[in-house]
N, C-alpha and C positions, 0 to 999 in steps of 0.2 A: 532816251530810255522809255521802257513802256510800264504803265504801273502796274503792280501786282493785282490792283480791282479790274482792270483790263482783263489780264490774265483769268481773272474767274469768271467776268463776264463772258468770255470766250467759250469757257469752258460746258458755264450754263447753255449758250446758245447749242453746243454740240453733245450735250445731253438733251435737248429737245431733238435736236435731228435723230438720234437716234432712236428716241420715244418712237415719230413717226415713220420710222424706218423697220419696226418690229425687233431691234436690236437690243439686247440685254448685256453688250460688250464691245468695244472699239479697241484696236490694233493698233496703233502707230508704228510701224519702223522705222532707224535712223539711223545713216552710218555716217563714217568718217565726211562722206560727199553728202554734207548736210544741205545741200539745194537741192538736191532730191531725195523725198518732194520739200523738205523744209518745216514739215508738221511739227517735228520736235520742238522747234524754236520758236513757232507760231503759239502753240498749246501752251508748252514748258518752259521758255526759254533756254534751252538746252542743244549745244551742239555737241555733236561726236569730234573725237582728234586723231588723226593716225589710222590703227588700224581695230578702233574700237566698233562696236555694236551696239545701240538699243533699242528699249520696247517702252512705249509709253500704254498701258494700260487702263481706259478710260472701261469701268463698271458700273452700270445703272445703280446697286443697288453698296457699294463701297468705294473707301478712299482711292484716290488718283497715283497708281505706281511709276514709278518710273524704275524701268531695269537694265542696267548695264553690265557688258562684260570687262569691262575695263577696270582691274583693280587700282590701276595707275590714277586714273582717272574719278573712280566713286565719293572721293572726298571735295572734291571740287562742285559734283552733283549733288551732295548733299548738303552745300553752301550756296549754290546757285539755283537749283531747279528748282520750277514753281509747281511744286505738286505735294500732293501729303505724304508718301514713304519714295525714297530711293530702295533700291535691292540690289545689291551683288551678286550676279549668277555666271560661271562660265560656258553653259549652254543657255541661253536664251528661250530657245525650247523647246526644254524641258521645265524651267523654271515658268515659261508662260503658261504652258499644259495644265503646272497643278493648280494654276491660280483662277484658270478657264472652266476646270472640268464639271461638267454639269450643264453649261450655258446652251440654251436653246439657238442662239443665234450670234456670232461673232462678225462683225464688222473689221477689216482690215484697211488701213490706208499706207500708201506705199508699196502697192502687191507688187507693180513692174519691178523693183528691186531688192525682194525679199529674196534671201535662199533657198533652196529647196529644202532643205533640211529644217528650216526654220517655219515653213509652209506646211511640207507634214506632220511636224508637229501639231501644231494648230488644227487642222484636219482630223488628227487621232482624236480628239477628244471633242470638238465642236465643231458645227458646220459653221464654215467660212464664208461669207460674200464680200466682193469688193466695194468697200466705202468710201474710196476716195472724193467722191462727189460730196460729199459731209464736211472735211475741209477744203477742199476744191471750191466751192460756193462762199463760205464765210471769207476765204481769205482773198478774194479778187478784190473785194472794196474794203479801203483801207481806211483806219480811222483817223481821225487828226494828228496824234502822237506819229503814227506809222507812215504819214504824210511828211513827216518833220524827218523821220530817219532819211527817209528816201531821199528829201531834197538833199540831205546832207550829203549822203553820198553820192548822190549826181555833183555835187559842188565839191566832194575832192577827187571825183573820175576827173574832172573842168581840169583837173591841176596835174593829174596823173599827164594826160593827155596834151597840154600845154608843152611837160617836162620833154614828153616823146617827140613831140614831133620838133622840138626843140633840138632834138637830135639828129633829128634829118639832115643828109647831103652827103654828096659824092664822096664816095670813099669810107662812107659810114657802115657798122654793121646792125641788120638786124637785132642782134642780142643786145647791141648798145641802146638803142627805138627801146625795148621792150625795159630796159633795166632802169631805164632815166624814169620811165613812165612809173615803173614798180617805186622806185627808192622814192616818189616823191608823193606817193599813195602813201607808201608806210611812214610816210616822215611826217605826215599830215594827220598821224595818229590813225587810221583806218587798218583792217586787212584787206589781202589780194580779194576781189570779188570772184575771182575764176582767173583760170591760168590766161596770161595775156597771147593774145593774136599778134604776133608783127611781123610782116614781110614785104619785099621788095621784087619787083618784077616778073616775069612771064607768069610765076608760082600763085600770084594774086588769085588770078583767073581760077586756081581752086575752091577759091570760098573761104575755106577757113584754113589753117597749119600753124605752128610755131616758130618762134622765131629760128635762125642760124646764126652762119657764120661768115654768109655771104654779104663782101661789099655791093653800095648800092653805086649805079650808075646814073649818070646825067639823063633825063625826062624819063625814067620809070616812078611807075605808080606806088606809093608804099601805101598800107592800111596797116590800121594801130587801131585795133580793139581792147580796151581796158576798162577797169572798174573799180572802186571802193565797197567794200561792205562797212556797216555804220552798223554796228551791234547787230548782226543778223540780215540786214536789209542792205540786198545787192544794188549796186549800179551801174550800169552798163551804158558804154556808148564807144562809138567806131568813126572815124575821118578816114578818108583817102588822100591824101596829096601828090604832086611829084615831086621828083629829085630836081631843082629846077626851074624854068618853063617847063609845063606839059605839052606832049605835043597837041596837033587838032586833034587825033582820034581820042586821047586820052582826055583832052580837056570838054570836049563833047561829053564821054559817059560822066564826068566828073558832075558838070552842069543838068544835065538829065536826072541823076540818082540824087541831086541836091533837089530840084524842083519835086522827084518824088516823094522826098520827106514832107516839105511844103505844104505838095496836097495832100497827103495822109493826115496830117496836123489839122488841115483846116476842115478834112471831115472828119475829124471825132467830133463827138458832141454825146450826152446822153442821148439814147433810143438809137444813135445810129450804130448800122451792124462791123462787126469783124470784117464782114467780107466787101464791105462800103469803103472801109481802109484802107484795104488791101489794092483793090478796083481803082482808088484811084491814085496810089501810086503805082501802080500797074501802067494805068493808063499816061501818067506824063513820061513814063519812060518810052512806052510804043510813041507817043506823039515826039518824040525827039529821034524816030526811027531806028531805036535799039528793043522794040518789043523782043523778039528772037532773043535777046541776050539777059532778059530777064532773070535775077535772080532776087526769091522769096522766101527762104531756108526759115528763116525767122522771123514771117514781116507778117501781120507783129507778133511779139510776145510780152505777157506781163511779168513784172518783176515785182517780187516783195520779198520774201524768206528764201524765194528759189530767184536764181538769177534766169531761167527760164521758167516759167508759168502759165497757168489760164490767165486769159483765154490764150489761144495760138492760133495762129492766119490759117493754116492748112486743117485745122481738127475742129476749129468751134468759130467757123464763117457764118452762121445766124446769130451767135451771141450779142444780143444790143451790150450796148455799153454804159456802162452809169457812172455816175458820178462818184469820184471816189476810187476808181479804178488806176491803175498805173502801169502805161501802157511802154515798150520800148519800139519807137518807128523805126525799121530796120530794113531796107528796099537794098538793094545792089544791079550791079550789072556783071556779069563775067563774059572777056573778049577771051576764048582758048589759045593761049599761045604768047597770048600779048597780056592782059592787066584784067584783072578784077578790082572792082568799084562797088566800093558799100559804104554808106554813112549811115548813124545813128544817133535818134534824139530822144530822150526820155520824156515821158508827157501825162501829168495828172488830170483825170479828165474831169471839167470844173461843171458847175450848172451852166455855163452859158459858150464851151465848148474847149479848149484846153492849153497848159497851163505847160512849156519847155522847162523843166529843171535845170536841164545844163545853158550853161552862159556862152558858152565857146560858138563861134556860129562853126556854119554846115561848110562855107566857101570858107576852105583855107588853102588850098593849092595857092603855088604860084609866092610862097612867102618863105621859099626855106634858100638858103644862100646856098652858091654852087659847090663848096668844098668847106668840109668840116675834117678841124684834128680828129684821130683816135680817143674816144672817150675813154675807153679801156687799155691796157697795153697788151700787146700781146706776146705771147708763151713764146719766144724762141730754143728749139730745139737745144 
């Protein structure tokens, strides 16, 4: 849990960013898909559910609102949010509009997933600029408390992830991978961190999809991406195994994408960059002669309130790193046709270079038995 003096503390720091930002007003939006961007929760403690909306209104010069359009919902925020007034509105707004009008400068965070409607509004009555960079900055370094979520939830993804591939072997389904993994995240008291990844064969080689209905076959590749959330704070982590023995080609990339976690790991440190990360899992995959098949979708990304985050490998490659950061190493290989390979390690970055949260190692191919019963039974017509 994170303590309410946190919470203010937070709040003071991003009433100075704004000071120096010329802003007399800050924006938060927050929908159901509270990992983007995750401000609500970071600020407020406050998630959306369903197909709710809100606005956290941070004002130089008055109390801290929080507005939602969820009547279902408004009593719950007014027991849980760390702010001075909840509000009830079913436009959004328009209820933000009258609470803005006059402000010389409005600061918005969350603009990539605002509505349009909910944009011009804001617009009609104050000039807009995007602020994301306001919580973008505070929230990459984490504090001790926020330390403690995270390891938590890296430590029951450990168990999500144990449970799935536990499930593995010929004749098994997809949705079974994915449900073992699910039922033993929620039984371990956690929610889902994000909808899970699990699949088996040629289909890997896309990167990412959902699970099916398809049995798995003897030496295909499965990846099983999953996670915990620990009061707001995402976990995330990815294995590939086979059905099996893998065969050479498969146990090559398997061995490759393992060594580039590896080095990834061993170059984080403070001062070193995003793209020094990146480089050099990059590089033990070309050195095992799969450069060409490189894949970097998310290598890496931080995780704390969002289960993807700043910094990000492709967008912020000069970002040094500091201490205090929470990074997820996340490298793959995709062969078209035949198997995609990705592992994933979660990693707090410590003063004297960084710190695996999850326990589960990177090499687990090679451990799942050739034929498992039906976990589930299935529908006959």
């Amino acid at each position: 849990m994170i303590a309410r003096q946190e919470f203010g503390e937070r709040m003071a720091r991003v009433r100075e960013r704004m000071a120096e930002a010329g802003l007399d007003a800050l924006a938060c939006y927050g929908a159901h898909v509270d990992y983007a961007p995750g401000d609500l929760r970071y600020l407020a403690d406050w998630f959306c559910i369903e197909e709710e909306q809100a606005l956290l209104l941070v004002l130089a010069d008055r109390p801290v609102v929080l507005i939602t359009d969820s009547a279902a919902d408004v009593d719950r925020a007014r027991e849980q949010a760390v702010c001075d007034e909840v509000a009830l509105a079913a436009d959004l707004g328009a209820a933000a509009a009258e609470r803005l009008r006059g402000r010389r400068a409005v600061g918005l965070t969350g603009a990539r997933v605002v509505p349009a409607a909910l944009m011009e509004a804001l617009r009609a009555v104050a000039p807009v600029t995007d602020a994301s960079a306001i919580t973008t900055e505070l929230r990459m370094v984490k504090s001790p408390a926020e330390l403690a979520l995270l390891a938590e939830a890296a430590r029951i993804s450990d168990l999500g992830m144990a449970a799935g591939l536990e499930a593995v072997g010929d004749g098994a389904r997809e949705v079974e991978v994915a449900a073992a993994a699910e039922h033993a995240i929620r039984r371990a008291g956690a929610e889902l961190s994000f909808t899970t990844v699990a699949g088996a064969g040629p289909r890997t080689a896309l990167g990412t999809f959902l699970p099916g209905d398809r049995p798995m076959r003897p030496g295909e590749a499965v990846v099983l991406d999953c996670g915990a959330r620990v009061h707001g704070y995402h976990g995330d982590m990815c294995r590939t195994v086979a059905v099996g023995e893998p065969p050479p080609e498969l146990e090559r990339a398997l061995e490759a994408v393992a060594a580039a976690v590896e080095a990834a790991i061993d170059a984080a440190r403070p001062g070193a960059t995003v793209a020094e990360l990146r480089e050099a899992a990059r590089g033990a995959v070309a050195e095992a002669g799969l450069g060409e098949a490189w894949w970097g979708e998310f290598m890496p990304h931080g995780a704390g309130t969002g289960q993807h985050e700043p910094p990000y490998g492709d967008r912020d490659p000069a970002r040094a790193l500091r201490e205090g950061m929470v990074l997820c190493i996340e490298p793959g290989v995709l062969l078209p046709g035949r198997a995609g390979v990705v592992h994933e390690q979660m990693i707090a970055v410590t003063p004297d270079g960084a710190q695996v949260l999850n326990r589960l190692p990177v090499r687990m191919w090679g451990q799942t038995p050739p034929r498992r019963p039906p976990l589930i039974a299935r529908c006959s017509a």
